[in-house]
C-alpha positions in Angstrom: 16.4 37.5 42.1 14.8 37.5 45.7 11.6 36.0 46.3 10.7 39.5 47.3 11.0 41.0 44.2 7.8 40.9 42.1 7.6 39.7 38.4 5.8 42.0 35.8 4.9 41.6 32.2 3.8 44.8 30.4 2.2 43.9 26.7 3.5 46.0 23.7 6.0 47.9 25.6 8.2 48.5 23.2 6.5 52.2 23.3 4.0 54.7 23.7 2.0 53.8 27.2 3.4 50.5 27.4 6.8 51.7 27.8 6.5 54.3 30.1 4.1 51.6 32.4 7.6 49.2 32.3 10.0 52.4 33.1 7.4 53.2 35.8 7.2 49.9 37.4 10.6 49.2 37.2 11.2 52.4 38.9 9.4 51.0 41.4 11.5 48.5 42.4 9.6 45.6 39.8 11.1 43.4 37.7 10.1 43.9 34.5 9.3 41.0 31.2 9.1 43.9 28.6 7.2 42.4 25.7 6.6 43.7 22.0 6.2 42.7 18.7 9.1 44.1 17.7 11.8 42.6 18.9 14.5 45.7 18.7 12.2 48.7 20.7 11.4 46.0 22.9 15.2 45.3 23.4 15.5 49.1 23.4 12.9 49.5 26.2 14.9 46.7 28.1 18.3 48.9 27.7 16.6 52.0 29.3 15.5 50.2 31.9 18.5 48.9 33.3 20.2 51.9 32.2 18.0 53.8 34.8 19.0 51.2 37.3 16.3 49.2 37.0 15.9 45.1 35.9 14.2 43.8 33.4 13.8 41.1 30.7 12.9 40.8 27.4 10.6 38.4 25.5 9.1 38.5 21.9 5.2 38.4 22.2 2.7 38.7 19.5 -0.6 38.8 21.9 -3.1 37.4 19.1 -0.6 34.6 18.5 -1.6 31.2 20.5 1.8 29.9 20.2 3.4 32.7 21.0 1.7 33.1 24.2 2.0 30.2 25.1 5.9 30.4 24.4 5.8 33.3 27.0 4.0 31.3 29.2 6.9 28.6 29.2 9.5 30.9 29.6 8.1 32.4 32.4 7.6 29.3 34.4 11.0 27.8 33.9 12.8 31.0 34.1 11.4 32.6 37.2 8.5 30.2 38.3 5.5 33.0 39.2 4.4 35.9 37.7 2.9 39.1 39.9 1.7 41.4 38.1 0.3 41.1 33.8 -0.5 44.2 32.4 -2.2 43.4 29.3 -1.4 47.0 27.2 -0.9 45.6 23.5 -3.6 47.1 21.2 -4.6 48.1 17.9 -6.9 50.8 16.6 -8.2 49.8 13.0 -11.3 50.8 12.3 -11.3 53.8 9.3 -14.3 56.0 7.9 -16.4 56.1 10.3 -18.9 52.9 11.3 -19.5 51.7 7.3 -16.0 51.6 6.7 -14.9 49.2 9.2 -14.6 45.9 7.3 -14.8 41.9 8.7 -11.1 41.4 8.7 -10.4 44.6 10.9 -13.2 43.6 13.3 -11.5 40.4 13.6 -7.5 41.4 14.0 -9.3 44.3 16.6 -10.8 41.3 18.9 -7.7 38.8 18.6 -5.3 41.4 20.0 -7.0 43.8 21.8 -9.6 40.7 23.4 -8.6 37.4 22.7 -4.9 38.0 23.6 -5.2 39.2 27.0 -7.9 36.6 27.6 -5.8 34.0 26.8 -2.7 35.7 29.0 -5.1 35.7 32.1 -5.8 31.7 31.8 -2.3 31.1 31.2 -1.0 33.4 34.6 -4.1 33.4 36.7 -3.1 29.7 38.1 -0.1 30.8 38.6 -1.5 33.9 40.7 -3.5 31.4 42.6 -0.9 29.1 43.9 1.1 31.7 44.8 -1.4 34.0 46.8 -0.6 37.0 45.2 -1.5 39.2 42.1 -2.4 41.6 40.2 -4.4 42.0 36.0 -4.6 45.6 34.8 -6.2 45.5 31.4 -6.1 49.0 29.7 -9.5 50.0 28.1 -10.9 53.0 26.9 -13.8 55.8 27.8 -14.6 54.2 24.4 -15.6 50.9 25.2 -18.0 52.6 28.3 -21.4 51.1 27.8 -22.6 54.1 30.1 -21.1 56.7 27.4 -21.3 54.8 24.2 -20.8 57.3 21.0 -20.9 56.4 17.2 -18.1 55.0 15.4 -15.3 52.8 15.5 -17.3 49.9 16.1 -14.7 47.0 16.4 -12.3 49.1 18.7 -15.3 50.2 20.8 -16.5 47.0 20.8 -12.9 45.6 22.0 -12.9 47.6 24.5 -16.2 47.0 26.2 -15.4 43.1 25.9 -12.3 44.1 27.9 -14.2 45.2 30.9 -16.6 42.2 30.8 -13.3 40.0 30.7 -12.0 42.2 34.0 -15.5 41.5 35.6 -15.0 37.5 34.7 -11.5 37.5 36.0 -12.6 39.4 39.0 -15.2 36.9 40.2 -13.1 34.1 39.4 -10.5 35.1 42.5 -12.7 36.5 45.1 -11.0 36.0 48.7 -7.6 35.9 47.1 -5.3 38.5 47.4 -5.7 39.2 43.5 -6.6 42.5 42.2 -8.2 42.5 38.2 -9.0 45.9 37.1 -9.8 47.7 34.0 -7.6 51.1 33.4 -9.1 54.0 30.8 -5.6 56.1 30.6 -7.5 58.7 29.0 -6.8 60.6 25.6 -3.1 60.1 25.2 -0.3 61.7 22.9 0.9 58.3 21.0 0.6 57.0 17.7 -2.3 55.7 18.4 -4.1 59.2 19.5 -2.2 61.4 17.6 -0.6 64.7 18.2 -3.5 66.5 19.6 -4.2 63.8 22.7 -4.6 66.2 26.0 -2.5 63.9 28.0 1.0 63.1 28.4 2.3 60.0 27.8 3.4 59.9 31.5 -0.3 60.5 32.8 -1.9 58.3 30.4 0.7 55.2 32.3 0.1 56.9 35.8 -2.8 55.1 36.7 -1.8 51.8 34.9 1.3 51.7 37.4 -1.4 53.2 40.6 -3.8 49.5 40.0 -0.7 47.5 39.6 0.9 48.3 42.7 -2.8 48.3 44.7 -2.2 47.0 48.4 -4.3 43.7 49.7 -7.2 46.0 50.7 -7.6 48.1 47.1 -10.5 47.2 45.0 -10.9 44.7 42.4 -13.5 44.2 39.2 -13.4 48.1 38.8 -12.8 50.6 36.1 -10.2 53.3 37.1 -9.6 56.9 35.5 -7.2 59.1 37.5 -7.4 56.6 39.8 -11.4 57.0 40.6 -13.9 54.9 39.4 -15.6 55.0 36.7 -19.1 53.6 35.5 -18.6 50.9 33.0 
């Protein structure tokens, strides 16, 4: 690997948006760390990769998992010293029935994966950003979590989601005058598991902008939320 070549780690790519974000990027030219819970689709995602001609890597990664993190992290600096570019796409979507029905425990598994994890990603890689003088955070939210559009319902995925944009916000401000970009990403109402069969979008233009904020030159915007690659009002 060539000092050129920029490091990327894609959260929960073992499918659905995640995965098309790593086939994207690698596309591109980007070395991809696919990540996942599960270790064979992640493996898989890894295959089709390099299959396509592209390079990539492959480490186990349960985001709402300190020690698992932080095994990531350790990998990462002995095996290829910097990271570029952390998109932090792992999520979960548990809320049921409505707002009653959402109970304490799926509140709290929503926040550690869909908050807590990627927080915990961004103080592990940020210094790493730092010393190196370059990168790049793309934290995928949702129209949900807009405080400017908030509906009823789903409160601890809405909830997640609006903490996510505060968390690009602090990230933001904490590298002004760096060449480090931190942006939130709503890819919209996508055909995965998660949105079901009746999504309006593709799974190929729910990762488009994802892969658009992750490849932003020195002069594109940072602490923004994107959709279609326009800004949106948090």
């Amino acid at each position: 690997m060539n000092r050129k070549e920029k490091i990327a780690i894609v959260t929960g790519s073992n499918r659905g948006i995640g995965k098309q974000v790593a086939l994207d990027l690698a596309a591109e030219g980007i070395f991809v760390i696919v990540t996942s819970r599960n270790k064979a689709e992640g493996k898989l995602t890894q295959e089709e990769i390099i299959g396509r001609g592209g390079k990539a890597d492959f480490f186990p990664l349960d985001v709402s998992n300190e020690r698992s993190a932080l095994s990531l992290f350790d990998y990462i600096k002995k095996t290829y010293t910097r990271l570029d570019i952390l998109i932090n796409n792992a999520g979960v979507y548990l809320d049921h029935d409505g707002f009653g029905g959402t109970t304490r425990e799926e509140t709290g598994k929503t926040l550690e994966t869909n908050l807590v994890g990627p927080l915990r990603l961004c103080q592990l890689f940020l210094p790493m950003m730092i010393e190196n003088g370059f990168g790049r955070i793309v934290n995928v939210s949702s129209g949900m979590g807009q405080m400017s559009d908030m509906g009823g319902g789903y409160p601890a995925y809405r909830i997640s989601k609006s903490a996510i944009n505060a968390l690009t916000i602090i990230v933001s401000k904490e590298t002004i005058g760096r060449n480090i970009k931190v942006n939130s990403v709503c890819p919209g109402w996508v055909r995965t598991d998660m949105g079901g069969p009746s999504a309006e979008r593709t799974i190929e233009q729910g990762a488009e902008t994802i892969v658009w904020a992750a490849l932003l030159p020195e002069t594109g915007a940072t602490g923004k939320f994107f959709r279609d690659k326009k800004e949106i009002p948090w």
